[in-house]
Backbone as ProteinMPNN parsed JSONL, in Angstrom:
{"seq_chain_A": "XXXXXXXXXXXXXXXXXXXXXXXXXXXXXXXXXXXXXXXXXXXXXXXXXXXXXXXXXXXXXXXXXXXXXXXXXXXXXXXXXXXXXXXXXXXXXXXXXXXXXXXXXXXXXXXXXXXXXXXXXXXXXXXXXXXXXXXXXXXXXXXXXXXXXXXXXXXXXXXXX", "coords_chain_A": {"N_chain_A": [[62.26, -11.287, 54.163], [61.013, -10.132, 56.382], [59.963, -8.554, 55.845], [57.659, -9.083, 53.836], [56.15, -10.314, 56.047], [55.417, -8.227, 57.398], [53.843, -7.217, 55.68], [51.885, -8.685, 55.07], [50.798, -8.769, 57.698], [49.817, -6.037, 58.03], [47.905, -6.139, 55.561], [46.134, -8.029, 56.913], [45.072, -7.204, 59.321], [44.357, -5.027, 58.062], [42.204, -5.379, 56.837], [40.825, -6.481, 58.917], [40.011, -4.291, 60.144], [38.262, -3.183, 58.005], [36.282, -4.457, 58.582], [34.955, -4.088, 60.478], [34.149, -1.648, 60.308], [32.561, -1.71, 58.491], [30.7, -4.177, 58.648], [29.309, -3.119, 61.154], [27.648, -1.478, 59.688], [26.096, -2.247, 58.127], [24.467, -3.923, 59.437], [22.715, -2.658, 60.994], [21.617, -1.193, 59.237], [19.419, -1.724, 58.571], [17.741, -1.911, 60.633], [17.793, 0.852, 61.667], [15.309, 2.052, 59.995], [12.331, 3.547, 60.24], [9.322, 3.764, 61.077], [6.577, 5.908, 60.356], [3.223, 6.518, 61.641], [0.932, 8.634, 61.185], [-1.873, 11.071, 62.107], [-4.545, 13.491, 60.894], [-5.447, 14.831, 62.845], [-5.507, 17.054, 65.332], [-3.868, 18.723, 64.165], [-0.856, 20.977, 64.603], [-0.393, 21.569, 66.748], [1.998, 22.168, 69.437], [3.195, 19.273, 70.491], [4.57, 17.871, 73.905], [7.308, 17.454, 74.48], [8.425, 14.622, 76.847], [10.182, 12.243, 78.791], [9.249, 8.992, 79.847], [9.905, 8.325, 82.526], [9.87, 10.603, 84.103], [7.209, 11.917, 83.323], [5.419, 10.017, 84.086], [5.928, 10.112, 87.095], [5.423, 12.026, 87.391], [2.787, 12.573, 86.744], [-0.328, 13.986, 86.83], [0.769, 16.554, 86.629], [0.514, 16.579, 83.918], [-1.918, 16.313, 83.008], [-4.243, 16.778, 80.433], [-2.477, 17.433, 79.036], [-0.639, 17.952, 75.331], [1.737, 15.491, 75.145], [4.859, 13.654, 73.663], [5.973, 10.139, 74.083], [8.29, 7.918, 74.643], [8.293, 4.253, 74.621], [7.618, 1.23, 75.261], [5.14, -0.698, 73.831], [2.431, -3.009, 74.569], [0.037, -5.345, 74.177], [-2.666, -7.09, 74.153], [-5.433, -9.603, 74.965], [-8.101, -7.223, 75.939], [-6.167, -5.296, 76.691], [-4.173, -2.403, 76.038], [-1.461, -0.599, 76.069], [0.907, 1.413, 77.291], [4.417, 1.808, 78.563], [7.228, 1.954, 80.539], [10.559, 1.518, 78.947], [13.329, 0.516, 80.427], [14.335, -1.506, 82.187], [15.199, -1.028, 84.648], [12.87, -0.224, 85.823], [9.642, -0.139, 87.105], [7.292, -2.03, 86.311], [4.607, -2.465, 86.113], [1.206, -2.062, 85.685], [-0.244, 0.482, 86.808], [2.12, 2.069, 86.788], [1.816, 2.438, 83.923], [0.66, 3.574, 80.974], [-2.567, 3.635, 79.389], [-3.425, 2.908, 76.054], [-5.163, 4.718, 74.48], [-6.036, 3.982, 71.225], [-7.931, 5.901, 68.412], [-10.808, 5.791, 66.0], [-11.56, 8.26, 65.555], [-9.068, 9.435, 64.864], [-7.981, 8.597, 62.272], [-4.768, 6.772, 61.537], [-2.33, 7.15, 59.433], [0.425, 5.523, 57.465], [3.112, 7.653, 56.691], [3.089, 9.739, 54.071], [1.432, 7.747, 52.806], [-1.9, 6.363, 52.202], [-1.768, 3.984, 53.681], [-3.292, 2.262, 56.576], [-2.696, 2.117, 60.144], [-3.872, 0.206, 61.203], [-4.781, -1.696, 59.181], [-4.531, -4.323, 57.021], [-1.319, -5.552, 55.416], [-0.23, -6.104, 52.012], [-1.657, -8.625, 53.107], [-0.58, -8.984, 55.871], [-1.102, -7.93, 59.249], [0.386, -4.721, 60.787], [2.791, -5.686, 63.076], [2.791, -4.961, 66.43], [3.349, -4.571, 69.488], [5.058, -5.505, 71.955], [7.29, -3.524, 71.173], [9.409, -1.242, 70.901], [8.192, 1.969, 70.526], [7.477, 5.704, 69.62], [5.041, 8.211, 70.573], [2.347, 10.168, 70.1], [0.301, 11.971, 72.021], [-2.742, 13.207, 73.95], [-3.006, 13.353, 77.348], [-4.976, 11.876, 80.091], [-6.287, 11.714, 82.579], [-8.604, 10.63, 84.06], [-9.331, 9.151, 82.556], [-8.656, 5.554, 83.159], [-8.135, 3.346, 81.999], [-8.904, -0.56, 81.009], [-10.57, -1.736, 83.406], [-9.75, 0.108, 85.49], [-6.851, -0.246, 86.038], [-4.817, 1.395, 85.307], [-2.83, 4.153, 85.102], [-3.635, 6.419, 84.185], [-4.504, 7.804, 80.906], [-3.0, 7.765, 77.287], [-4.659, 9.867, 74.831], [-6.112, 10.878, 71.976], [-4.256, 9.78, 69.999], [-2.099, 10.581, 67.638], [0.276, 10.286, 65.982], [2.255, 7.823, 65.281], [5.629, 6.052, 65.868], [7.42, 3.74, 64.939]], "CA_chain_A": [[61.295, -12.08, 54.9], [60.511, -9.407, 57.318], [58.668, -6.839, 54.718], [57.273, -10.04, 53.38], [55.283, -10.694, 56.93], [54.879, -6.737, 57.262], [52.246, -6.693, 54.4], [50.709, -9.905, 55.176], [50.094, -8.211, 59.06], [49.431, -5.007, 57.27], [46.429, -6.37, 54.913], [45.506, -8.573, 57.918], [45.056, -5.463, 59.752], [43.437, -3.684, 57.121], [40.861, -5.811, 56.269], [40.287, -6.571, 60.137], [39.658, -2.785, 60.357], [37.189, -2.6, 57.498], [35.225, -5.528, 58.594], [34.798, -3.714, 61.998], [33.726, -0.585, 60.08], [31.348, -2.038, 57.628], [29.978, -5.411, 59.109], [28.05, -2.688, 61.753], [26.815, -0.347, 58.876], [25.303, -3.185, 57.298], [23.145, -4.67, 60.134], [22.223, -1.488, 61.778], [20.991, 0.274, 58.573], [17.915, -2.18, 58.752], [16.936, -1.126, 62.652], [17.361, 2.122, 61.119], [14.216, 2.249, 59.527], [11.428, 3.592, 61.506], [7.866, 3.896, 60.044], [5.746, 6.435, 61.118], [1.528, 6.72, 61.404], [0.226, 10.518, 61.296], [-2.962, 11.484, 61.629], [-4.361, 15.065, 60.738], [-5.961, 15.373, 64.252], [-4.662, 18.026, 66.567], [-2.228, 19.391, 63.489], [-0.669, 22.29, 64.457], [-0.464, 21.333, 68.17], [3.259, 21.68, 70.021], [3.134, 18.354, 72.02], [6.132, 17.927, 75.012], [8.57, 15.797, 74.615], [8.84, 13.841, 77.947], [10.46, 11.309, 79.496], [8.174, 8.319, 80.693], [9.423, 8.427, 84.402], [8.953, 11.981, 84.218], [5.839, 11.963, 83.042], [4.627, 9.176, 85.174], [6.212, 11.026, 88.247], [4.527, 14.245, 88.18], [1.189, 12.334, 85.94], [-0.964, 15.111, 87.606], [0.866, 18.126, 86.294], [0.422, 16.419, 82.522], [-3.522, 15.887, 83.033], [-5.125, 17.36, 79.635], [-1.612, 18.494, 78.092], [-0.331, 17.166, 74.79], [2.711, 14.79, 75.073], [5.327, 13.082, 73.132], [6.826, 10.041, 74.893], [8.446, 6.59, 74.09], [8.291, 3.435, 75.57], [6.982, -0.332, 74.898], [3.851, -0.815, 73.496], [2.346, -3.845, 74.851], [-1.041, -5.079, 74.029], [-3.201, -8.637, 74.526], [-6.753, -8.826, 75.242], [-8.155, -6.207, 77.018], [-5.007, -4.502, 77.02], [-3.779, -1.667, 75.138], [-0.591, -0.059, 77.338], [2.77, 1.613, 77.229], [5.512, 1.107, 79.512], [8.879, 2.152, 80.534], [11.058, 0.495, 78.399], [13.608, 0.398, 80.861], [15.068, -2.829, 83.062], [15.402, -0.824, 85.95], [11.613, 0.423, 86.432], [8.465, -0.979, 87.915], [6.209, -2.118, 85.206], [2.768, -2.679, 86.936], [-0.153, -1.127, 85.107], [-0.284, 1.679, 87.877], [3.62, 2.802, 85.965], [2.263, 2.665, 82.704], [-0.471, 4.737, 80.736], [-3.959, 3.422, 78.827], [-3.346, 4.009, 74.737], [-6.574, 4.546, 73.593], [-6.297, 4.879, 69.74], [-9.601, 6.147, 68.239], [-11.161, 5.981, 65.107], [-11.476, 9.841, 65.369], [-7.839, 9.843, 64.522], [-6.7, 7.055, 62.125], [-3.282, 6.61, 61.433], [-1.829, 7.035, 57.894], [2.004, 5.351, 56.949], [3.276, 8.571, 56.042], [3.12, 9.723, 52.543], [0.495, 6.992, 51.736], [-3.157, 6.17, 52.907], [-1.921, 2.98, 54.258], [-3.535, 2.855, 57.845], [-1.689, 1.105, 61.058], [-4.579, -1.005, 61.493], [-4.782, -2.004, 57.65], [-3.453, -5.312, 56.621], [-0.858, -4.4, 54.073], [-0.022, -7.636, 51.71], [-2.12, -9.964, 54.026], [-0.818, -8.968, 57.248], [-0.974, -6.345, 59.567], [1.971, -4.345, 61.713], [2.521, -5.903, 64.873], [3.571, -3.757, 66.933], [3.375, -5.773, 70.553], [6.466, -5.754, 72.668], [7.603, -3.039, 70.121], [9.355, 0.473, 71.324], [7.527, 3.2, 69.961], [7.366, 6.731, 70.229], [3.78, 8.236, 70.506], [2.199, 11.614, 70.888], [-1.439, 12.007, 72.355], [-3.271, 13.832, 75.168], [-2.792, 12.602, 78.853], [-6.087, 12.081, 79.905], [-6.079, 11.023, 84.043], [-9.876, 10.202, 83.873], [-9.484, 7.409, 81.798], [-7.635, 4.469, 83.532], [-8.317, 1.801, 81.045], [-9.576, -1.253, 81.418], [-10.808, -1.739, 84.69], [-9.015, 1.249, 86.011], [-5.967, -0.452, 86.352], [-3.738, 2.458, 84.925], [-2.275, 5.369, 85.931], [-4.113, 7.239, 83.066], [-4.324, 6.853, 79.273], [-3.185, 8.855, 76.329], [-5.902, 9.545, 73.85], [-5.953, 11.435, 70.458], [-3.349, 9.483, 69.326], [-2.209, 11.809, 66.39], [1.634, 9.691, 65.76], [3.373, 6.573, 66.326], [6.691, 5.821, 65.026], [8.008, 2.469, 65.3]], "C_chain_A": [[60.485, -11.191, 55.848], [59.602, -8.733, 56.447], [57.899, -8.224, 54.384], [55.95, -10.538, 54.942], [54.758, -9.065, 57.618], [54.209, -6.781, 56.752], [51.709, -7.307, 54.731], [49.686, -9.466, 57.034], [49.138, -7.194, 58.522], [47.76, -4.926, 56.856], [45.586, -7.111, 55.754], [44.259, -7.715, 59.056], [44.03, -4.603, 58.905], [41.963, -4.389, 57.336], [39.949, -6.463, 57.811], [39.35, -4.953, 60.554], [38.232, -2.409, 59.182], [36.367, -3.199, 57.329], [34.523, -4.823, 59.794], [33.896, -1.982, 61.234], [32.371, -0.589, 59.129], [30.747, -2.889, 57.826], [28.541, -3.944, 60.239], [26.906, -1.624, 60.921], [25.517, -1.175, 58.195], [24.018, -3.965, 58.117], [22.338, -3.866, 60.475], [21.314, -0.739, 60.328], [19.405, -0.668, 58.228], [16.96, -1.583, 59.786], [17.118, 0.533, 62.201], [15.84, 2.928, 61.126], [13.265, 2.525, 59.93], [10.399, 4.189, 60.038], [6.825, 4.482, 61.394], [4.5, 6.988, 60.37], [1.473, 7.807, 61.957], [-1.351, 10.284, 61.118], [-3.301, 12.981, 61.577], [-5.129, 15.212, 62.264], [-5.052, 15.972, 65.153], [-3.423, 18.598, 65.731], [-2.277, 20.615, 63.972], [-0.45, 22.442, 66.384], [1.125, 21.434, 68.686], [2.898, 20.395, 71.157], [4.901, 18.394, 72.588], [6.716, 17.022, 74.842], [9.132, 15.182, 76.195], [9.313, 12.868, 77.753], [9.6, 10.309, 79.934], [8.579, 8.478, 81.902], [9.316, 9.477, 84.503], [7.689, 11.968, 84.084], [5.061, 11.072, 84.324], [4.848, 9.337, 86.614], [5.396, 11.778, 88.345], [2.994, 13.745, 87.143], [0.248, 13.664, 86.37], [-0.307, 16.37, 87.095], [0.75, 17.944, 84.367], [-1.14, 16.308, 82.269], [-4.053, 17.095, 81.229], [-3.863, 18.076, 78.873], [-1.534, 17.387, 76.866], [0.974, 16.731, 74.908], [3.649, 13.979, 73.804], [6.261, 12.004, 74.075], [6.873, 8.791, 73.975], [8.455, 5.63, 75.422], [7.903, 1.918, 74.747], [5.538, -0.134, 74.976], [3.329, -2.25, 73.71], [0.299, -4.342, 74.754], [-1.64, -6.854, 73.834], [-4.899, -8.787, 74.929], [-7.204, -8.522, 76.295], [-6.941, -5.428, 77.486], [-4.147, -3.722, 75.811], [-2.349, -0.727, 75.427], [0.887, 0.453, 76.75], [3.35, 1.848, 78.204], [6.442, 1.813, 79.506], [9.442, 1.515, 79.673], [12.612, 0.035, 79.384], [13.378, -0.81, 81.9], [15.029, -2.43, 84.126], [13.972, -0.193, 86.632], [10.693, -0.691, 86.603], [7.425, -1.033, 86.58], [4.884, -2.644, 84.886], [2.183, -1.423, 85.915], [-0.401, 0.322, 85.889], [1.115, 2.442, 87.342], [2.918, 3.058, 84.387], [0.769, 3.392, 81.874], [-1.11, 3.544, 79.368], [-3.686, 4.016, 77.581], [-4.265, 3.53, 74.306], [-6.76, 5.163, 72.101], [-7.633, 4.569, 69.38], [-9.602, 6.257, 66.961], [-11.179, 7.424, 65.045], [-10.483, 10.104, 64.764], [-7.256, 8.942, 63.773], [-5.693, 7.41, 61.607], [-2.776, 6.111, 60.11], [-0.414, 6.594, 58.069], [1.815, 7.041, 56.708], [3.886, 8.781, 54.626], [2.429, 8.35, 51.982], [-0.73, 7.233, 52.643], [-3.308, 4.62, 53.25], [-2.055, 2.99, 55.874], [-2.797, 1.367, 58.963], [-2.746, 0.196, 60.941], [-5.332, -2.027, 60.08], [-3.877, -3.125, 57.839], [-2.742, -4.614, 55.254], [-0.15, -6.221, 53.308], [-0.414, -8.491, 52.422], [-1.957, -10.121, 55.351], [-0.437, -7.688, 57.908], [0.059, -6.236, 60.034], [1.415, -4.607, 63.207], [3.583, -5.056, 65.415], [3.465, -3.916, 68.736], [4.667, -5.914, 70.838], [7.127, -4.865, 72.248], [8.095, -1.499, 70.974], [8.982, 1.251, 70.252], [7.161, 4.513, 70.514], [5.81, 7.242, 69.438], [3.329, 9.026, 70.934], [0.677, 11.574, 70.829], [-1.589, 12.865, 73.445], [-3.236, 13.071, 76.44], [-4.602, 13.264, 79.012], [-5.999, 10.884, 81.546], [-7.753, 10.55, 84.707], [-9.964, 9.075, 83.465], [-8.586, 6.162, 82.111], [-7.341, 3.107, 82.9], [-9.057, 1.179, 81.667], [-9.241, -1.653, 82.975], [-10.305, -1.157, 85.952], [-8.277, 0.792, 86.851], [-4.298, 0.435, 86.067], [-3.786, 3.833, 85.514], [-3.24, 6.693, 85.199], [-4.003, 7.191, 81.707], [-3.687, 8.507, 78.914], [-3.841, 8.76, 75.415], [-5.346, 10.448, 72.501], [-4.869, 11.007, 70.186], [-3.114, 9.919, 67.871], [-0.509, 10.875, 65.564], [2.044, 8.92, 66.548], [4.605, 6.132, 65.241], [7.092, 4.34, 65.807], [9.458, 1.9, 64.846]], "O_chain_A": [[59.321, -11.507, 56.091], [58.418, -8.507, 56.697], [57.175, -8.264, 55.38], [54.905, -11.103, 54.62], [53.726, -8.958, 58.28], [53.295, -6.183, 57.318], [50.579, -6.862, 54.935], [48.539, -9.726, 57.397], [47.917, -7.357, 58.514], [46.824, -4.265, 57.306], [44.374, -7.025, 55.558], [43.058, -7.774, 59.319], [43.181, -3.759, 59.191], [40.94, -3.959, 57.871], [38.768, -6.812, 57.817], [38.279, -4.785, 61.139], [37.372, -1.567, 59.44], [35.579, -3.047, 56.396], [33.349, -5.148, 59.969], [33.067, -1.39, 61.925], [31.461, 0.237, 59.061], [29.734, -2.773, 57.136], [27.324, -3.899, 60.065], [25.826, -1.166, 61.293], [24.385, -0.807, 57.883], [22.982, -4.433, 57.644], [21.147, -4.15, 60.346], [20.475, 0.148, 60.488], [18.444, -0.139, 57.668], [15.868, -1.017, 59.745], [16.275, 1.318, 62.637], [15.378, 3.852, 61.795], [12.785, 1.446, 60.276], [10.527, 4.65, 58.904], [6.468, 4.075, 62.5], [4.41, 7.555, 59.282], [1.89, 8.031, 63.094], [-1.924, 9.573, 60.292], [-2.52, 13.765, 62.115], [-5.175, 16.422, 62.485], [-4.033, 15.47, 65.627], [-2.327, 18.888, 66.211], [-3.269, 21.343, 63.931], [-0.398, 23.504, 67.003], [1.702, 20.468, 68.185], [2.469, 20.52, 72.304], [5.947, 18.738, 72.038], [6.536, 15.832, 75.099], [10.296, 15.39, 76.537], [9.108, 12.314, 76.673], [8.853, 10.875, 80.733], [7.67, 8.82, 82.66], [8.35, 9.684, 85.238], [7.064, 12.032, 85.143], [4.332, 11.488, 85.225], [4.072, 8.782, 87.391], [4.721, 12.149, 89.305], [2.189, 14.635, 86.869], [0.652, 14.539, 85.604], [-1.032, 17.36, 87.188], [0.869, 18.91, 83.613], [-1.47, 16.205, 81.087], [-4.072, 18.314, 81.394], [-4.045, 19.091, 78.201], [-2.041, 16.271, 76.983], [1.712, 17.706, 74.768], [2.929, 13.675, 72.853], [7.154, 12.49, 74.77], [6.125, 8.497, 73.042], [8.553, 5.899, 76.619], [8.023, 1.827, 73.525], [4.885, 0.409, 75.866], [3.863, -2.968, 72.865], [-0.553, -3.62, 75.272], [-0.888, -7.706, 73.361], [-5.461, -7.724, 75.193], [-7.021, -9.075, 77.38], [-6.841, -4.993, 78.633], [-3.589, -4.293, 74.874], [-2.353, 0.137, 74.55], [1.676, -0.082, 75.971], [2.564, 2.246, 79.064], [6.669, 2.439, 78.471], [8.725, 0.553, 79.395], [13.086, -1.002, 78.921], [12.259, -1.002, 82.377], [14.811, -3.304, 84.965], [13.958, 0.255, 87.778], [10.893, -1.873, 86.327], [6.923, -0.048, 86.038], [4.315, -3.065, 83.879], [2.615, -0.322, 85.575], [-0.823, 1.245, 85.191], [1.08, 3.649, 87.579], [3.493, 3.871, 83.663], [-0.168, 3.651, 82.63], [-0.408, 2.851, 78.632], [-3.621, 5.243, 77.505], [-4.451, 2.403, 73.848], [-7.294, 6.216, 71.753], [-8.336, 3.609, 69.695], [-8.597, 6.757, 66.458], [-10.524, 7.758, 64.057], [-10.613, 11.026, 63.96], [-6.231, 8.381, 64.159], [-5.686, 8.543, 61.126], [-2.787, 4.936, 59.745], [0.166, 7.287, 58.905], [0.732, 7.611, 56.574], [4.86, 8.205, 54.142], [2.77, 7.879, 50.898], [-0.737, 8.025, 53.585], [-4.37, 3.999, 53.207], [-1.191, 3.565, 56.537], [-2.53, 0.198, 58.686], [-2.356, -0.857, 60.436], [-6.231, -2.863, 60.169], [-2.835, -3.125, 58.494], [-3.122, -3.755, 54.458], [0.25, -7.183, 53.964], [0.399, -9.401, 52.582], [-2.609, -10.882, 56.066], [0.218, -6.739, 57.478], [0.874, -7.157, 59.99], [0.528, -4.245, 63.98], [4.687, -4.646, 65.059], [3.582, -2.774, 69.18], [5.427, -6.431, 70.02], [8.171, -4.97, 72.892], [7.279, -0.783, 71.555], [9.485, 1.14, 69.134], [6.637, 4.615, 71.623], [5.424, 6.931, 68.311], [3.508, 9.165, 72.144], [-0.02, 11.241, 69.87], [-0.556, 13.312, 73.941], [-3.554, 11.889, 76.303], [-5.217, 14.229, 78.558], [-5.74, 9.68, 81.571], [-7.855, 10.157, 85.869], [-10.586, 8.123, 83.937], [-7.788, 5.806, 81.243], [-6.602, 2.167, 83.194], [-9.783, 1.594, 82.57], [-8.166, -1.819, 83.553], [-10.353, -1.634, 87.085], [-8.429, 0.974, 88.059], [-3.157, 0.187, 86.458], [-4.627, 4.389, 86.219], [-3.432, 7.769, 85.765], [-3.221, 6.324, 81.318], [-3.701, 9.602, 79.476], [-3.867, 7.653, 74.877], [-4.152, 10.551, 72.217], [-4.095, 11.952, 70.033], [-3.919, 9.608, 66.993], [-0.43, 11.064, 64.35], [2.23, 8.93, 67.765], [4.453, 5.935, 64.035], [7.026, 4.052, 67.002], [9.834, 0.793, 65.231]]}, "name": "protein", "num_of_chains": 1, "seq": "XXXXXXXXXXXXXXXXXXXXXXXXXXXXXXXXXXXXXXXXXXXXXXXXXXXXXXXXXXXXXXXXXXXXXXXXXXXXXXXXXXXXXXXXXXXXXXXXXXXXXXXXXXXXXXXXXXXXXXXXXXXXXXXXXXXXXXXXXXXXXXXXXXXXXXXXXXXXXXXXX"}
């Protein structure tokens, strides 16, 4: 009777253990997936990999460099913006930087000539509320609309989502 409730713990056990090991492989390998827009503008460029509160700390020592940063992409009309994505920061327009993507630079899927702002089967990529990482020029001249920002980034050259 005892070995008899040994196995039945056993396989209880087991199959508790490889629900716990494969139930998270299985949701997660969707959020996986990140899709990223290249454009050939500025190839060949090292941009920095910052931090947004770095960056938006010392804004002034990034003026005219190229950057790589992430954050929330947030956008509505008249508003084009990225953000901390962080809970614990201040997320007034004066924290967050002006993304001015330009026709100068459009934005290919990579490995096709499908462009971010392309409907693709009927609708486009929203990308609104969305963390994304995003490399462009800091550009402390340009405050957006109605020079409510801290500064934009321009030549948007990559966004991964």
């Amino acid at each position: 009777m005892a070995s008899t409730y040994a196995k039945h713990t056993c396989i209880i056990l087991f199959a508790r253990a490889a629900m716990f090991c494969i139930i998270p492989v299985a949701f997660t390998g969707c959020n996986n997936h990140k899709m990223a827009y290249e454009s050939d503008c500025d190839a060949g460029i090292a941009f920095k990999k910052v931090k947004f509160n770095q960056l938006i700390a010392h804004l002034k020592d990034y003026d005219q460099q190229y950057v790589e940063i992430s954050g929330t992409y947030l956008e509505s009309k008249e508003q084009s913006a990225i953000c901390n994505d962080s809970l614990f920061t201040d997320h007034s327009n004066k924290h967050a930087l002006w993304v001015n993507f330009s026709q100068d630079c459009p934005l290919y899927l990579k490995g096709t000539r499908t462009g971010l702002f392309e409907p693709t089967n009927g609708e486009f990529v929203l990308i609104n509320n969305k963390k994304i990482k995003i490399r462009g020029k800091i550009d402390l001249h340009n405050t957006g609309h109605l020079g409510q920002y801290g500064g934009a980034i321009d030549r948007i050259s990559f966004v991964e989502l």
